[in-house]
C-alpha positions in Angstrom: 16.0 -7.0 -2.6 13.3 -7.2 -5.4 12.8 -11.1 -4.9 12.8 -10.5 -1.4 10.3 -8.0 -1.4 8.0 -10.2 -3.8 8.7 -13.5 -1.1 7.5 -11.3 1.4 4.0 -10.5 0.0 3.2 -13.9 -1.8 4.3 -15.3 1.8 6.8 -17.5 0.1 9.5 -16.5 2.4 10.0 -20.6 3.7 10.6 -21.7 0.2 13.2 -18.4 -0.7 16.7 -20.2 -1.6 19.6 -18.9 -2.5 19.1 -19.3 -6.1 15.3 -17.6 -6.2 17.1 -14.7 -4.6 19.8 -13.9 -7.0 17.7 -14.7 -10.4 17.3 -12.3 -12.7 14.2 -13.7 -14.2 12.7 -13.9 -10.2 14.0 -10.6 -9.7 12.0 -9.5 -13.2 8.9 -12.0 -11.8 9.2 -10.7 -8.5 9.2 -6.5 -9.7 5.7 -7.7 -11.7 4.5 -9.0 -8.0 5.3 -5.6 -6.4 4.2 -3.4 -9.0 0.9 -5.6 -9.1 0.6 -5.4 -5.3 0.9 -1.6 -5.1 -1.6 -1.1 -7.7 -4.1 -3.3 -5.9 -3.4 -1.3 -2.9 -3.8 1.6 -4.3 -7.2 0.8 -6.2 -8.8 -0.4 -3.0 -7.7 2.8 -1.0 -10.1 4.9 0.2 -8.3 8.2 -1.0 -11.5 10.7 -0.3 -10.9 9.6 3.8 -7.5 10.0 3.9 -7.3 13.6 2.3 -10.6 14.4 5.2 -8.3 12.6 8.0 -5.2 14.8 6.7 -7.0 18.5 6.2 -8.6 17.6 9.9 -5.2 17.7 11.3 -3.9 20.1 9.7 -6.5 22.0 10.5 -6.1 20.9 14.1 -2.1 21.6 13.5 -3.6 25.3 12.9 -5.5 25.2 15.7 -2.9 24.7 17.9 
């Protein structure tokens, strides 16, 4: 699942084989690749919007 995942977001799922998929070093290679990816996401989130968008509708929820 791990090397899947990391095929998926280098968009390297033509050249997956059966052999990338069930390495353990990919599989170590590919966790890197996620963990990487997730931090990038998260760094270039725009957290002070999202907590606004989510106390609006919660607000609204109230509202209600």
């Amino acid at each position: 699942m791990v090397n899947l995942s990391a095929s998926a977001i280098n968009n390297k799922m033509e050249t997956l084989n059966l052999k990338e998929l069930t390495s353990i070093d990919g599989m170590i290679s590919g966790q890197n690749d996620i963990i990487t990816f997730i931090v990038f996401k998260l760094e270039n989130t725009d957290t002070e919007e999202i907590k606004k968008q989510v106390l609006k509708e919660l607000q609204n929820l109230k509202s209600e």
